[in-house]
C-alpha positions as CSV (number, residue, x, y, z in Angstrom):
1,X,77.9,98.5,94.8
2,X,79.4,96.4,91.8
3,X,80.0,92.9,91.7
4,X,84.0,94.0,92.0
5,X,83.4,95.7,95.1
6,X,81.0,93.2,96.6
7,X,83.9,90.7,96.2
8,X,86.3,92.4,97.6
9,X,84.2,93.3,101.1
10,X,82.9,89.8,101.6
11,X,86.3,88.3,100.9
12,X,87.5,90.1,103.9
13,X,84.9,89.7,106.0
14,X,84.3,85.7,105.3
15,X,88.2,85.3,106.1
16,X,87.9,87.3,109.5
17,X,85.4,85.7,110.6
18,X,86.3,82.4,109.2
19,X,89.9,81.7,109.4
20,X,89.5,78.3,108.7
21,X,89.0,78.7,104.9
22,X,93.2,78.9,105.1
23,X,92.6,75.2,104.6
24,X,90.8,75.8,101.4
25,X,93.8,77.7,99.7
26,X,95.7,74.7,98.3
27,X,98.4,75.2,95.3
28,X,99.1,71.7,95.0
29,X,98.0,71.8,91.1
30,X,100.7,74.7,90.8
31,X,103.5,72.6,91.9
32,X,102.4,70.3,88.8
33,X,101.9,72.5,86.8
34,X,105.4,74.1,87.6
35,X,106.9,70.5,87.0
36,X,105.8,70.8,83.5
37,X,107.0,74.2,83.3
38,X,110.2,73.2,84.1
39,X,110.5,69.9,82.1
40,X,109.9,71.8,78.5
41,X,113.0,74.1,79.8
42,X,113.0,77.8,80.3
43,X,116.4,78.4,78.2
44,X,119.0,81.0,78.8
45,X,118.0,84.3,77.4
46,X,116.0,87.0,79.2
47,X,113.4,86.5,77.2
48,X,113.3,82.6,77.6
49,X,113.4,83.2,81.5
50,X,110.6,86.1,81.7
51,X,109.0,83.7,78.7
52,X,108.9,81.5,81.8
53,X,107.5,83.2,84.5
54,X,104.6,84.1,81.7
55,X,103.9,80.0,81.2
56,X,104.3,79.5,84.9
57,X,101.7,82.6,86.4
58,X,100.4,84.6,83.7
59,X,98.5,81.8,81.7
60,X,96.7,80.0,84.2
61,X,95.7,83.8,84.9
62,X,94.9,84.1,81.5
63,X,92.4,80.8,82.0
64,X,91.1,82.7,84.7
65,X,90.1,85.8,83.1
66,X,88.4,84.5,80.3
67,X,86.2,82.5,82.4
68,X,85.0,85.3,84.1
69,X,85.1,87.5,80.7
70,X,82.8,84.2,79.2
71,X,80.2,84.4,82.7
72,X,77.8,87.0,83.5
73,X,76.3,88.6,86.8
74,X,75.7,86.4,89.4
75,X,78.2,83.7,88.0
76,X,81.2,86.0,87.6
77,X,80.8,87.2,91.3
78,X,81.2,83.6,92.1
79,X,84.3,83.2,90.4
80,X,85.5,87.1,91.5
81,X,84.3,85.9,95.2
82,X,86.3,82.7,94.9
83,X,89.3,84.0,93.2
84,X,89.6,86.8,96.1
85,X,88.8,83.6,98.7
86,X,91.7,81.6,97.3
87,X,94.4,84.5,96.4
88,X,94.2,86.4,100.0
89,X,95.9,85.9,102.9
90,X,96.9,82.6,103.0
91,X,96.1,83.8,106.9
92,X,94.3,86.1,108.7
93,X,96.6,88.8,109.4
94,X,94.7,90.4,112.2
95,X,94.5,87.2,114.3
96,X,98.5,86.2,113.7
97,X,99.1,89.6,115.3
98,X,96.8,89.1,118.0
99,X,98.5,85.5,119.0
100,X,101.7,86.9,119.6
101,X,100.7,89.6,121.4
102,X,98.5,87.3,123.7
103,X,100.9,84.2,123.8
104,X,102.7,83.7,127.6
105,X,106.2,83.9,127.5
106,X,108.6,85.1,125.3
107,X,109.6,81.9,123.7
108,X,105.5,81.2,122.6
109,X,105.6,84.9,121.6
110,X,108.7,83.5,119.2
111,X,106.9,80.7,117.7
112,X,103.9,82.9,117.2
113,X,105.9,85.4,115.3
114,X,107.3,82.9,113.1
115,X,104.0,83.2,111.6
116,X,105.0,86.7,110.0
117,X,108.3,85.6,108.8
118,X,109.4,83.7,105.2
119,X,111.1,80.3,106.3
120,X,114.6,80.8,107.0
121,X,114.4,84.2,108.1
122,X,115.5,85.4,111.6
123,X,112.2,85.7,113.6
124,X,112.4,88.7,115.6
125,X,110.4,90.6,118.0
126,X,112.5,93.9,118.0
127,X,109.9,96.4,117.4
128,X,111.2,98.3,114.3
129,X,111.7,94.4,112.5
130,X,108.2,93.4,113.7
131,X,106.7,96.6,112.4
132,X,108.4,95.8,108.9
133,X,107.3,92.1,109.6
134,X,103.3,93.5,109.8
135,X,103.3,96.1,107.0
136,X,105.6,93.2,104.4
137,X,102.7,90.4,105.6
138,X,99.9,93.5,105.3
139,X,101.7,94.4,101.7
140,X,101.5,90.7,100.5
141,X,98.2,89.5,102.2
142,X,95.9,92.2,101.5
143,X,97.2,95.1,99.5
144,X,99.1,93.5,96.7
145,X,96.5,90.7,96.1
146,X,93.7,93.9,96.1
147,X,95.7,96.2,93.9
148,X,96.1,93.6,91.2
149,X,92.3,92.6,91.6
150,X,90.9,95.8,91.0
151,X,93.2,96.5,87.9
152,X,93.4,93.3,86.1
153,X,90.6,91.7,87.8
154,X,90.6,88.1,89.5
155,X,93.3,86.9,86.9
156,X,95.8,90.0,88.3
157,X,94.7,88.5,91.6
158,X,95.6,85.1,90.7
159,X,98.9,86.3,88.6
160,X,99.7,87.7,92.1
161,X,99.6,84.7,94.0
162,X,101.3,82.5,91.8
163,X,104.5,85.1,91.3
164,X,104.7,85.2,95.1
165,X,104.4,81.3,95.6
166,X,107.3,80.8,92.6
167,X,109.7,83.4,94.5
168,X,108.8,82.3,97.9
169,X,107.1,78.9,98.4
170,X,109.8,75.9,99.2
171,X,109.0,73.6,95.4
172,X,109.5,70.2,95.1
173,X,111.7,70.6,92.2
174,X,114.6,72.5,91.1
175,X,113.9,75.2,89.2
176,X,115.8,77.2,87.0
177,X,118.2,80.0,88.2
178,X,117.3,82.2,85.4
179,X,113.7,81.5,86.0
180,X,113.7,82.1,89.7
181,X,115.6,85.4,89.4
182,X,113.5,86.7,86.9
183,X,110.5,86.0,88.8
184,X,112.5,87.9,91.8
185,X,112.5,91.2,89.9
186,X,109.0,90.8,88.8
187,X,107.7,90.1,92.0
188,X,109.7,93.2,93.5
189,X,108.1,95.1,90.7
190,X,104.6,94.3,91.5
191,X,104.9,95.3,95.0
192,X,105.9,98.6,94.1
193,X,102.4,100.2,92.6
194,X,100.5,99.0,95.5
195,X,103.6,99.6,98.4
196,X,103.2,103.5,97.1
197,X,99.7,103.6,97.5
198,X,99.7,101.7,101.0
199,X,102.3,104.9,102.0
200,X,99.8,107.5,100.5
201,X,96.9,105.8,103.0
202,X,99.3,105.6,105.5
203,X,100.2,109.6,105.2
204,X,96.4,110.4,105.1
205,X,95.7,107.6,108.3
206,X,98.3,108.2,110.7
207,X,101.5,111.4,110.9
208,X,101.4,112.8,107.2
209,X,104.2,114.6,108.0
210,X,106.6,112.2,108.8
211,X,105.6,109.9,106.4
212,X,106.1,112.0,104.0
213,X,109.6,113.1,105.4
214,X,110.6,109.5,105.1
215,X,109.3,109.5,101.6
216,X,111.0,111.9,100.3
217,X,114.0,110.8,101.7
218,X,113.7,107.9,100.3
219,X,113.4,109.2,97.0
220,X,116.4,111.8,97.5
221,X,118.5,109.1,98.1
222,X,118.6,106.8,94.7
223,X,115.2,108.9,92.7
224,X,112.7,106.1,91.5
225,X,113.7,102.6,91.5
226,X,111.8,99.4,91.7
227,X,112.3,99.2,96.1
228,X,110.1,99.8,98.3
229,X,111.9,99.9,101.2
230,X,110.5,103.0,102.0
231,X,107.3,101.1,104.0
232,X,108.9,100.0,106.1
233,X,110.8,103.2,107.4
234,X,107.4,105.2,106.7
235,X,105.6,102.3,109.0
236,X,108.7,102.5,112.0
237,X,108.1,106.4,111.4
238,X,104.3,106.3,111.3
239,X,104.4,104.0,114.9
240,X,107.1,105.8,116.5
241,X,105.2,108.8,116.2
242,X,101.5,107.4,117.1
243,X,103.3,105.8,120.8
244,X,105.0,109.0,121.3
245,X,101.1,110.7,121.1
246,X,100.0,108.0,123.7
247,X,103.0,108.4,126.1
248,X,102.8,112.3,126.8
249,X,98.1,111.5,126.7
250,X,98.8,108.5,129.3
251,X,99.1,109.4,132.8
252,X,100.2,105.9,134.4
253,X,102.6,105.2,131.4
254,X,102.4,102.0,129.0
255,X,101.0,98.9,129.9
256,X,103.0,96.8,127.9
257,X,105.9,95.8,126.8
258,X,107.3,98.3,123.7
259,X,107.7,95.9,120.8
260,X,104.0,94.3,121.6
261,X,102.9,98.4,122.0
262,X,104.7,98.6,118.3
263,X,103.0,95.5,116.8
264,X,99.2,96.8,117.8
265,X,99.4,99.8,116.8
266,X,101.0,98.0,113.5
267,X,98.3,96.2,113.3
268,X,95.8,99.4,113.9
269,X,97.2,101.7,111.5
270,X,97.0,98.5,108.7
271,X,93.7,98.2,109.2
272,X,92.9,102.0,108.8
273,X,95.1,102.0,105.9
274,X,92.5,99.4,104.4
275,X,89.7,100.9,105.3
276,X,90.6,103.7,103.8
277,X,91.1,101.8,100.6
278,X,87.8,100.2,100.5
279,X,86.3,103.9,101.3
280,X,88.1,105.2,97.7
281,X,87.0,102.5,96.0
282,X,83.3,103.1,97.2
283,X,83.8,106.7,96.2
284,X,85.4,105.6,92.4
285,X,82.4,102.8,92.2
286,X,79.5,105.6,93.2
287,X,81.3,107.8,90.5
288,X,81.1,105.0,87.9
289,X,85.0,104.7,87.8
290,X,85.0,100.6,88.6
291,X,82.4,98.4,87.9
Protein backbone atom coordinates (compact mmCIF):
# COMPACT_ATOMS: atom_id res chain seq x y z
CA UNK A 1 0.00 0.00 0.00
CA UNK A 2 1.07 3.79 -0.52
CA UNK A 3 2.08 6.04 1.95
CA UNK A 4 -1.65 7.74 1.43
CA UNK A 5 -3.27 4.64 2.36
CA UNK A 6 -0.98 3.64 5.15
CA UNK A 7 -1.93 6.95 6.72
CA UNK A 8 -5.22 6.73 6.54
CA UNK A 9 -5.45 2.87 8.25
CA UNK A 10 -3.12 3.67 11.09
CA UNK A 11 -4.81 6.91 11.84
CA UNK A 12 -7.85 4.91 12.59
CA UNK A 13 -6.54 2.36 14.22
CA UNK A 14 -4.04 4.54 16.71
CA UNK A 15 -7.28 6.67 17.57
CA UNK A 16 -9.42 3.39 18.49
CA UNK A 17 -7.17 2.09 20.38
CA UNK A 18 -5.80 5.22 21.80
CA UNK A 19 -8.40 7.66 22.55
CA UNK A 20 -6.39 9.65 24.53
CA UNK A 21 -4.46 11.36 21.63
CA UNK A 22 -7.93 13.69 21.69
CA UNK A 23 -5.66 15.60 24.07
CA UNK A 24 -3.16 16.08 21.35
CA UNK A 25 -5.62 17.90 18.93
CA UNK A 26 -5.20 21.46 20.22
CA UNK A 27 -6.26 24.61 17.82
CA UNK A 28 -5.19 27.09 20.18
CA UNK A 29 -2.68 28.60 17.38
CA UNK A 30 -5.94 28.91 15.15
CA UNK A 31 -7.71 31.10 17.56
CA UNK A 32 -4.49 33.51 17.08
CA UNK A 33 -4.20 33.16 14.05
CA UNK A 34 -8.05 33.98 13.59
CA UNK A 35 -7.32 37.12 15.86
CA UNK A 36 -5.14 38.41 13.17
CA UNK A 37 -7.46 37.42 10.57
CA UNK A 38 -9.91 39.39 11.94
CA UNK A 39 -7.86 42.55 12.98
CA UNK A 40 -6.62 43.25 9.11
CA UNK A 41 -10.68 43.19 8.38
CA UNK A 42 -12.50 40.98 6.02
CA UNK A 43 -14.52 43.90 4.27
CA UNK A 44 -18.01 43.81 2.91
CA UNK A 45 -18.06 42.28 -0.46
CA UNK A 46 -18.43 38.57 -1.26
CA UNK A 47 -15.23 38.38 -2.36
CA UNK A 48 -13.67 40.16 0.78
CA UNK A 49 -15.69 37.65 2.97
CA UNK A 50 -14.81 34.28 0.94
CA UNK A 51 -11.22 36.37 0.58
CA UNK A 52 -11.48 35.64 4.31
CA UNK A 53 -12.30 32.20 4.87
CA UNK A 54 -9.20 31.73 2.21
CA UNK A 55 -6.62 33.68 4.77
CA UNK A 56 -8.33 32.07 7.76
CA UNK A 57 -8.29 27.94 6.44
CA UNK A 58 -6.96 27.63 3.10
CA UNK A 59 -3.39 29.15 3.66
CA UNK A 60 -2.21 27.50 6.69
CA UNK A 61 -3.44 24.49 4.40
CA UNK A 62 -1.46 25.77 1.81
CA UNK A 63 1.76 25.79 4.48
CA UNK A 64 0.76 22.38 4.88
CA UNK A 65 0.88 21.06 1.48
CA UNK A 66 4.02 22.34 0.47
CA UNK A 67 5.72 20.82 3.30
CA UNK A 68 4.71 17.59 2.46
CA UNK A 69 5.15 18.47 -1.47
CA UNK A 70 9.03 19.73 -0.21
CA UNK A 71 9.52 15.97 1.93
CA UNK A 72 9.97 12.65 0.55
CA UNK A 73 9.04 8.91 1.65
CA UNK A 74 9.30 8.23 5.03
CA UNK A 75 9.05 11.98 6.09
CA UNK A 76 5.96 12.85 4.18
CA UNK A 77 4.14 9.76 5.87
CA UNK A 78 5.11 11.51 9.06
CA UNK A 79 3.51 14.57 8.24
CA UNK A 80 0.36 12.65 6.22
CA UNK A 81 0.24 10.38 9.56
CA UNK A 82 0.19 13.47 11.81
CA UNK A 83 -1.97 15.59 9.76
CA UNK A 84 -4.74 12.60 9.72
CA UNK A 85 -3.85 12.25 13.78
CA UNK A 86 -4.55 15.95 14.37
CA UNK A 87 -7.64 16.58 11.72
CA UNK A 88 -9.85 13.30 12.82
CA UNK A 89 -12.26 12.91 15.19
CA UNK A 90 -11.62 15.20 17.68
CA UNK A 91 -13.19 11.85 19.48
CA UNK A 92 -13.58 8.47 19.02
CA UNK A 93 -16.84 7.97 17.58
CA UNK A 94 -17.22 4.37 18.28
CA UNK A 95 -16.63 4.69 22.02
CA UNK A 96 -19.11 8.03 22.50
CA UNK A 97 -21.74 5.66 21.14
CA UNK A 98 -20.82 2.97 23.24
CA UNK A 99 -21.05 5.29 26.58
CA UNK A 100 -24.40 6.10 26.12
CA UNK A 101 -25.56 3.05 25.34
CA UNK A 102 -23.81 1.55 28.48
CA UNK A 103 -24.40 4.60 30.90
CA UNK A 104 -27.24 3.72 33.94
CA UNK A 105 -30.04 5.87 33.82
CA UNK A 106 -31.57 8.01 31.52
CA UNK A 107 -30.26 11.18 32.77
CA UNK A 108 -26.27 9.68 32.38
CA UNK A 109 -27.55 8.39 29.02
CA UNK A 110 -28.36 12.48 28.49
CA UNK A 111 -25.01 13.72 29.47
CA UNK A 112 -23.41 10.99 27.41
CA UNK A 113 -25.21 12.07 24.37
CA UNK A 114 -24.31 15.48 24.68
CA UNK A 115 -21.19 14.27 23.35
CA UNK A 116 -22.84 13.92 19.70
CA UNK A 117 -24.40 17.23 19.80
CA UNK A 118 -22.96 21.00 18.78
CA UNK A 119 -23.29 23.21 22.01
CA UNK A 120 -26.56 24.66 22.21
CA UNK A 121 -28.36 22.12 20.54
CA UNK A 122 -31.21 20.06 22.07
CA UNK A 123 -29.60 16.72 23.11
CA UNK A 124 -31.95 14.09 22.35
CA UNK A 125 -32.26 10.41 22.55
CA UNK A 126 -35.29 9.99 20.24
CA UNK A 127 -34.11 7.36 17.90
CA UNK A 128 -34.63 9.03 14.50
CA UNK A 129 -32.61 12.46 16.02
CA UNK A 130 -29.90 10.15 17.46
CA UNK A 131 -29.47 8.30 14.23
CA UNK A 132 -29.04 11.79 12.45
CA UNK A 133 -26.81 12.66 15.63
CA UNK A 134 -24.38 9.37 14.61
CA UNK A 135 -24.27 9.70 10.80
CA UNK A 136 -23.72 14.09 11.18
CA UNK A 137 -20.69 13.12 14.01
CA UNK A 138 -19.75 9.96 11.40
CA UNK A 139 -20.00 12.69 8.36
CA UNK A 140 -17.72 15.24 10.17
CA UNK A 141 -15.27 12.84 12.17
CA UNK A 142 -14.36 10.44 9.63
CA UNK A 143 -15.78 10.87 6.22
CA UNK A 144 -15.43 14.51 5.57
CA UNK A 145 -11.87 14.69 7.09
CA UNK A 146 -11.05 11.35 4.68
CA UNK A 147 -12.71 12.64 1.49
CA UNK A 148 -10.67 15.86 1.60
CA UNK A 149 -7.45 13.85 2.51
CA UNK A 150 -7.50 11.62 -0.23
CA UNK A 151 -8.22 14.48 -2.85
CA UNK A 152 -6.28 17.36 -1.77
CA UNK A 153 -4.10 15.49 0.44
CA UNK A 154 -3.25 16.37 4.25
CA UNK A 155 -3.76 20.18 3.43
CA UNK A 156 -7.69 19.23 2.21
CA UNK A 157 -7.57 17.47 5.56
CA UNK A 158 -6.42 20.32 7.43
CA UNK A 159 -8.62 22.88 5.21
CA UNK A 160 -11.39 20.60 6.60
CA UNK A 161 -10.81 21.10 10.07
CA UNK A 162 -10.26 24.50 10.23
CA UNK A 163 -13.70 25.45 8.08
CA UNK A 164 -15.48 23.28 10.61
CA UNK A 165 -13.84 24.84 13.80
CA UNK A 166 -14.53 28.68 12.17
CA UNK A 167 -18.44 27.64 11.66
CA UNK A 168 -18.72 25.62 14.76
CA UNK A 169 -16.15 26.11 17.51
CA UNK A 170 -17.26 28.97 20.34
CA UNK A 171 -14.01 31.87 19.32
CA UNK A 172 -12.71 34.15 21.66
CA UNK A 173 -13.45 37.01 19.38
CA UNK A 174 -16.08 38.39 17.43
CA UNK A 175 -15.88 37.69 14.11
CA UNK A 176 -17.33 39.06 11.13
CA UNK A 177 -20.96 38.33 10.06
CA UNK A 178 -20.00 38.23 6.51
CA UNK A 179 -17.10 36.03 7.30
CA UNK A 180 -18.98 33.58 9.39
CA UNK A 181 -21.76 33.14 6.84
CA UNK A 182 -19.68 32.64 4.14
CA UNK A 183 -17.74 30.10 5.88
CA UNK A 184 -21.42 28.53 6.56
CA UNK A 185 -22.06 27.88 2.85
CA UNK A 186 -18.63 26.62 2.36
CA UNK A 187 -18.67 24.28 5.01
CA UNK A 188 -22.26 23.04 3.84
CA UNK A 189 -20.60 22.67 0.51
CA UNK A 190 -17.89 20.53 1.54
CA UNK A 191 -20.07 18.08 3.19
CA UNK A 192 -21.92 17.46 0.22
CA UNK A 193 -19.16 15.33 -2.09
CA UNK A 194 -18.42 13.16 0.75
CA UNK A 195 -22.34 13.01 2.41
CA UNK A 196 -23.16 11.44 -1.35
CA UNK A 197 -20.67 9.07 -1.22
CA UNK A 198 -21.32 8.05 2.50
CA UNK A 199 -25.22 7.29 0.92
CA UNK A 200 -23.72 5.30 -2.01
CA UNK A 201 -21.77 2.98 0.83
CA UNK A 202 -24.63 3.05 2.80
CA UNK A 203 -26.89 1.67 -0.34
CA UNK A 204 -24.24 -1.09 -1.07
CA UNK A 205 -23.90 -1.85 3.15
CA UNK A 206 -27.24 -2.01 4.36
CA UNK A 207 -31.17 -1.82 2.30
CA UNK A 208 -30.17 -0.48 -1.29
CA UNK A 209 -33.52 -0.20 -1.97
CA UNK A 210 -34.69 2.08 0.48
CA UNK A 211 -31.86 4.08 0.43
CA UNK A 212 -32.16 4.66 -2.77
CA UNK A 213 -36.02 5.41 -2.46
CA UNK A 214 -35.03 8.16 -0.04
CA UNK A 215 -32.56 9.47 -2.47
CA UNK A 216 -34.40 9.87 -5.06
CA UNK A 217 -36.84 11.51 -3.19
CA UNK A 218 -34.80 13.67 -2.07
CA UNK A 219 -33.67 14.70 -5.29
CA UNK A 220 -37.42 14.96 -6.78
CA UNK A 221 -38.14 17.32 -4.30
CA UNK A 222 -35.78 20.55 -5.03
CA UNK A 223 -33.10 18.57 -7.96
CA UNK A 224 -29.47 19.20 -6.85
CA UNK A 225 -28.68 21.65 -4.26
CA UNK A 226 -25.86 22.05 -1.84
CA UNK A 227 -28.05 19.94 1.37
CA UNK A 228 -27.55 16.96 2.39
CA UNK A 229 -30.26 16.32 4.36
CA UNK A 230 -30.85 13.30 2.59
CA UNK A 231 -28.39 11.18 5.23
CA UNK A 232 -30.02 11.49 7.47
CA UNK A 233 -33.43 10.25 6.11
CA UNK A 234 -31.40 7.53 4.14
CA UNK A 235 -29.71 6.60 7.69
CA UNK A 236 -33.51 6.63 9.68
CA UNK A 237 -34.47 4.52 6.52
CA UNK A 238 -31.36 2.35 6.34
CA UNK A 239 -31.96 1.49 10.52
CA UNK A 240 -35.61 1.29 10.39
CA UNK A 241 -35.34 -1.31 7.96
CA UNK A 242 -32.12 -3.41 9.49
CA UNK A 243 -34.46 -3.57 13.20
CA UNK A 244 -37.39 -4.55 11.26
CA UNK A 245 -35.00 -7.77 9.80
CA UNK A 246 -34.05 -8.44 13.53
CA UNK A 247 -37.61 -8.21 14.96
CA UNK A 248 -39.47 -10.88 12.63
CA UNK A 249 -35.42 -13.27 13.01
CA UNK A 250 -35.81 -12.80 16.96
CA UNK A 251 -37.87 -15.12 18.65
CA UNK A 252 -37.89 -13.58 22.37
CA UNK A 253 -38.22 -9.89 20.91
CA UNK A 254 -35.65 -6.96 21.59
CA UNK A 255 -33.56 -6.74 24.39
CA UNK A 256 -33.37 -3.15 24.60
CA UNK A 257 -34.69 -0.24 24.63
CA UNK A 258 -35.59 1.08 20.78
CA UNK A 259 -33.65 4.36 20.54
CA UNK A 260 -30.31 2.41 22.19
CA UNK A 261 -31.44 -0.56 19.40
CA UNK A 262 -31.33 2.50 16.81
CA UNK A 263 -28.05 4.02 17.99
CA UNK A 264 -26.04 0.45 17.62
CA UNK A 265 -27.07 -0.46 14.74
CA UNK A 266 -26.11 3.42 13.81
CA UNK A 267 -23.11 2.86 14.92
CA UNK A 268 -22.76 -0.71 12.93
CA UNK A 269 -23.80 0.30 9.63
CA UNK A 270 -21.16 3.49 10.05
CA UNK A 271 -18.53 1.34 10.53
CA UNK A 272 -19.47 -0.92 7.47
CA UNK A 273 -19.91 2.16 5.48
CA UNK A 274 -16.03 2.81 6.29
CA UNK A 275 -14.94 -0.20 5.76
CA UNK A 276 -16.24 -0.31 2.72
CA UNK A 277 -14.38 2.97 1.92
CA UNK A 278 -11.09 1.80 2.93
CA UNK A 279 -11.81 -1.52 0.78
CA UNK A 280 -12.23 0.99 -2.59
CA UNK A 281 -9.52 2.73 -1.86
CA UNK A 282 -7.30 -0.59 -1.57
CA UNK A 283 -8.85 -1.51 -4.85
CA UNK A 284 -8.00 2.22 -6.57
CA UNK A 285 -4.34 1.97 -4.81
CA UNK A 286 -3.70 -1.80 -6.25
CA UNK A 287 -4.92 -0.34 -9.62
CA UNK A 288 -2.42 2.57 -9.41
CA UNK A 289 -5.38 5.13 -9.13
CA UNK A 290 -3.83 6.87 -5.60
CA UNK A 291 -0.52 6.85 -4.59
Amino acid sequence: MTWTVMAVVAALLIGHVLPQVSRWRDFTWFERWLDIVRRAGSGETPWHQYGGVFLCVGLPAVVLALLVGWLEGVFAFLVALAAMLYTWGPRDLDLDVNAIIAAEGLDAKERAAGALYEEGQTVSLEGPVAVAAVFENALTRWFAVLFWFLLLGPGGALAYRLLYLLVHHKHDMTLPEGLRSAAAKTLNAAHCPPAHLMTLAMALAANFDKVVQVWRAWYAEGGPRLDYAFLAAAANASVASELADEAADAEDGPSSAPALLELRDAMSLAWRMLLLWLAVLAVFVLAGLVN
